[in-house]
N, C-alpha and C positions, 0 to 999 in steps of 0.2 A: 205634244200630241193633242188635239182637238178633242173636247168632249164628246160623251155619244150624244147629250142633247146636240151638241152643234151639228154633228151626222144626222142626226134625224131632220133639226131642221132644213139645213141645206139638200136633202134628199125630196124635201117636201116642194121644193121651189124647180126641183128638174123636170124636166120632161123627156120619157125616151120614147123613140119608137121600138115596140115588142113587137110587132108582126113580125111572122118570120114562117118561111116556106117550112115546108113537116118536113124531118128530116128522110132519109130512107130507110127502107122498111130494117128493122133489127139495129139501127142504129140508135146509143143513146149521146144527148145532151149535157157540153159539160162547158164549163167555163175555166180559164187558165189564168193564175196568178203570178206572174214571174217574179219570184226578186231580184233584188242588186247582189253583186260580191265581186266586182274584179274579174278577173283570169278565170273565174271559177263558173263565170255565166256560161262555159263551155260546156257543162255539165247539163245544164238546162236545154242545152241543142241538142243533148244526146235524148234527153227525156220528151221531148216534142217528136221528135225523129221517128219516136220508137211509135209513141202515141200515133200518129199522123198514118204510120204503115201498117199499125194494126188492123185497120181499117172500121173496129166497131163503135166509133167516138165520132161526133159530131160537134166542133170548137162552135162555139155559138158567142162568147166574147171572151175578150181575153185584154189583162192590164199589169203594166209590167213598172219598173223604176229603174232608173240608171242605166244598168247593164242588162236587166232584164225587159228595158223600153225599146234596148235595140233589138235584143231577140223578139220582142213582140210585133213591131212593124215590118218587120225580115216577114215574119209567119204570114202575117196580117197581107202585105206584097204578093208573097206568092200564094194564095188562098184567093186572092182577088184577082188575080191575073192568070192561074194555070192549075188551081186547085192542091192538095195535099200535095202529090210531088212535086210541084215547082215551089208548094213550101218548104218542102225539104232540101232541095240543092238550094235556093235563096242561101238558109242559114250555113246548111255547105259551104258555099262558093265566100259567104262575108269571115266566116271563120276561119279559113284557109288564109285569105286576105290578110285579117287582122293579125295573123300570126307573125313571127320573124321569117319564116320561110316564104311569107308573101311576098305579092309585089309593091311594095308601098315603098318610094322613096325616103331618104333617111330621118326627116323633119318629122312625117307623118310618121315614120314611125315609134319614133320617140314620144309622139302626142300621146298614139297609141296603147304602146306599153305604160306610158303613163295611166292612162285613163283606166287600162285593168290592173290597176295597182292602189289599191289601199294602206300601203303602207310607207313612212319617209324613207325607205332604205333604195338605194344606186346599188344597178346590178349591171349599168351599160356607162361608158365615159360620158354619153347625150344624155343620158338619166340621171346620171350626178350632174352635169352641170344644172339642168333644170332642177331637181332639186337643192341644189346651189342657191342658185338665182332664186330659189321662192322664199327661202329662209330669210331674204334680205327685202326683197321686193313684191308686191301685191304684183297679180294679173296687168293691172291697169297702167304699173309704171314697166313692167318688165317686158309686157308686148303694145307697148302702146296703137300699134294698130289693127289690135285686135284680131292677127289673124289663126286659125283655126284650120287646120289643114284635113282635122276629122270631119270636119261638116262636106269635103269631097267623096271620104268613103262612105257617108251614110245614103249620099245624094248618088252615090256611082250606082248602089244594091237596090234603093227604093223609089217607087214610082209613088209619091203622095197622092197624083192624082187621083192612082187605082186605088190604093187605102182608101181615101176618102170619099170612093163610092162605091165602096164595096160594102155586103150587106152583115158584117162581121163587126159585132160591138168592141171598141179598143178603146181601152183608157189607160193614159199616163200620167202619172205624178210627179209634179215638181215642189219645191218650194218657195210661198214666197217671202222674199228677203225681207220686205220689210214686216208684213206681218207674223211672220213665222208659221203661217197656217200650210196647211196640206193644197196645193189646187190640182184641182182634175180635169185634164183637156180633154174631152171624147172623139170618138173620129173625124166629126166634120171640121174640128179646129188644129185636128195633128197636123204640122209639116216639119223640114228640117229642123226649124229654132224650136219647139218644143219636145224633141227628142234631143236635144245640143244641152235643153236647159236641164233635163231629165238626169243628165250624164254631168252637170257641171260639178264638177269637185274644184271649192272656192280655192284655193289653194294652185290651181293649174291655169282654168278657167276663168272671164269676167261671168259675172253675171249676165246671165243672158234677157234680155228687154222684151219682153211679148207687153203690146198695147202700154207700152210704157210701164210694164212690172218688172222688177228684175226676177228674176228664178233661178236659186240652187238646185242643187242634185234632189230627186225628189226620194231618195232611199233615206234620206234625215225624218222624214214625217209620215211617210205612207210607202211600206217595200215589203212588198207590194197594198194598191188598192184592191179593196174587196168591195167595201159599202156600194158602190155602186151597181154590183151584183144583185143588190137587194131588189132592182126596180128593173133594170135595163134589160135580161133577156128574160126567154122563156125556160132557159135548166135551171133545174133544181139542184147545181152538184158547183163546187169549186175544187179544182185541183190545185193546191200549192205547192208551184218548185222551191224549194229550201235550198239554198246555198251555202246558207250561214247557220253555223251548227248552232241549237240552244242550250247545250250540257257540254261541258268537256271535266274529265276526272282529276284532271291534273291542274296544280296553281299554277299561273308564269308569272316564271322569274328574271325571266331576260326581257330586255328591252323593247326585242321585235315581239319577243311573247304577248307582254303584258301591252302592248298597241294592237297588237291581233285580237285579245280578248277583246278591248274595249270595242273595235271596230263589230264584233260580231255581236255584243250586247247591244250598241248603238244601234246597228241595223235591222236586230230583231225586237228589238221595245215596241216599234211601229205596229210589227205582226201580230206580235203575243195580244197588243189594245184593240188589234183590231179583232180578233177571232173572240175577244172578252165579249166586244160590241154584237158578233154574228150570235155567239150563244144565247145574249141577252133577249134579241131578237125575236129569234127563236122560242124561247120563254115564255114570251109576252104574246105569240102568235098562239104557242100550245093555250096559255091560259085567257085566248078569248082578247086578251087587250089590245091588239091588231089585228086589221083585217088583213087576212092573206089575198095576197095576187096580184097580176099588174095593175098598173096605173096611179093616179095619184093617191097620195096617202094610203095607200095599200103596199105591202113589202111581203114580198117571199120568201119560205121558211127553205133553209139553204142548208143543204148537206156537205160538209168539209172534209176533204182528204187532202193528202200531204205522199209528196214522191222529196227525198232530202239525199245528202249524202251519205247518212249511214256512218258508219266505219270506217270508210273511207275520210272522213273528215278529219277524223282523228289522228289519223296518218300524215295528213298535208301538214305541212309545216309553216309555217307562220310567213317564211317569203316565196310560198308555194301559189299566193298571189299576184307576186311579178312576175310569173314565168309564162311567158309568148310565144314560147316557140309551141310548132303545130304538134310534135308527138306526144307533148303536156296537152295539149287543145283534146287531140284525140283520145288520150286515157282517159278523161274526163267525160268523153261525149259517149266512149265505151260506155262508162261507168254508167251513165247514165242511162243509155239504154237498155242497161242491165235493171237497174233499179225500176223504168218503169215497165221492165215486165215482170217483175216479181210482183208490183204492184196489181197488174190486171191478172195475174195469176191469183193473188189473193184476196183481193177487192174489185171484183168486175162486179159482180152479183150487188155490191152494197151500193154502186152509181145508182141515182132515179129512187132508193131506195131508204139511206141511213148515213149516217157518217162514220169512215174509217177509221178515225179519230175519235181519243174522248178528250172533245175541247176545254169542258170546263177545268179536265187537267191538267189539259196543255198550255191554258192561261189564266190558268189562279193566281191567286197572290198567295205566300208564304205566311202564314202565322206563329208567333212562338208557341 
């Protein structure tokens, strides 16, 4: 993970555009963090869904990883081309899709289920085999030409063109391979390959070549990005979908357990540095040593809330991440839209206002 010196300086070298029309009247400003997690990004459709129909939220930017890059350009799609509800059936219509009950022929859909699956375990004869075949062989000798049969369902659901002129901040995160650093594509550079490279999990996928860089999955170093939040719009608020629990009470002992934990540690190290980074911010904004506001060298004091799975996490089971089929799609998206109205049932008031979170607990470090 990138120092926060190195956030600060790379923030110092961007430039966004903050104009942005006033929202309507009684509506407030907020900005969306998607994370990555597999199967479990359905949860995240359900929590946009609900958001989206409330009607008192105003998405002003929004940045996602992996799994959470696809639900952000789904949003981002329909938001730009037909407003909240055509951003809602968008993620409808890709998640129906993606499911086993979709229409995806049998190639794709093994790509598929692969791609929301964080774990080595076969739960289809197409899944074993490709897991098979990666045990023995790299991406680059196993499909030597390179073909990817997801980059047709991303290209079937989104219009890049509309993304990327739409007036909707979107950032995604890859990594890159050879430096290992975090990179942030913002709207005008997103197309297919950097939502492909977003989602590359090295182990299925080649690395994907933007301007001659390769790019992994961008849930290894940033899942989701925030820092860019600091500069790019005008809310004062982030919301973070959680997919990947940070506590769980029990040790695992089994095999798929103890790769589930690690996977969910790995994917939240990102979050926890980066909310260390936002509090730090903040700190430095209270006590005078930044100026607040846009523009350059100027950063915004940003208030954090979190919509997560709850209890629900705890329930899922370790290869509750392979599962594609749509009535898992839609318990999840239930869930979700459950969670985020529990959330504006008890944090509406604290958007524009405070943060729902107390961050600094949420990303301490442990002392003996």
């Amino acid at each position: 993970m990138p120092s926060f010196k190195s956030y600060l300086e790379g923030l110092t070298n961007l430039r966004f555009d903050t104009r942005r029309d006033r929202p309507k009247s009684g509506r407030k400003k907020i900005n969306l963090a998607l994370q990555g997690g597999g199967a479990h990004g359905a949860f995240t459709w359900g929590v946009v869904d609900h958001l989206l129909a409330d009607g008192r939220l105003e998405v002003t930017g929004i940045s996602g990883a992996s799994a959470g890059a696809i639900n952000a350009v789904m949003i981002a799609d329909g938001l730009a081309r037909g407003g909240p509800e055509e951003a809602r059936n968008r993620l409808a219509a890709f998640w129906r899709a993606a499911s086993t009950g979709g229409d995806l022929p049998p190639v794709q859909r093994a790509v598929a289920d692969r791609l929301f699956s964080l774990l080595p375990f076969a739960t289809t004869p197409v899944q074993g085999w490709f897991e098979t075949m990666a045990r023995y062989f790299s991406p680059y000798e196993f499909n030597p030409l390179n073909i990817n049969p997801l980059r047709d369902l991303i290209d079937r659901f989104v219009d890049f063109d509309a993304v990327r002129s739409g007036q909707l901040e979107l950032f995604i995160s890859t990594t890159n391979v050879h430096t290992g650093r975090t990179h942030i594509f913002p709207r005008d550079k997103i197309d297919v390959d950097v939502v492909m490279a977003s989602a590359a999990l090295p182990l299925l996928f080649r690395a994907v070549e933007i301007d001659g860089v390769p790019h992994w999955d961008g849930g290894y170093m940033s899942n989701p990005p925030m820092f860019p939040f600091l500069q790019a719009t005008d809310a004062d608020d982030i919301i973070i979908v959680q997919i990947n629990p940070v506590q769980r009470k029990t040790t695992p002992r089994t095999s798929g357990e103890i790769v589930n934990r690690l996977n969910e540690i790995n994917f939240n190290s990102a979050l926890i540095a980066e909310m260390r980074s936002m509090e730090f911010v903040n700190g430095l904004i209270d006590d005078g040593h930044l100026s607040e506001g846009a523009g350059a060298n100027r950063y915004r004091r940003l208030n954090i809330h979190r919509i997560h799975l709850g209890g629900l996490a705890t329930r899922l089971s370790a290869a509750s991440k392979l599962h594609t089929d749509f009535q898992f799609f839609d318990l999840l998206r239930r869930a979700g839209q459950r969670a985020a109205r529990r959330f504006l049932d008890q944090h509406y008031e604290a958007i524009g206002v405070r943060s729902s979170i107390d961050v600094a607990a949420e990303s301490g470090v442990e002392w003996a």
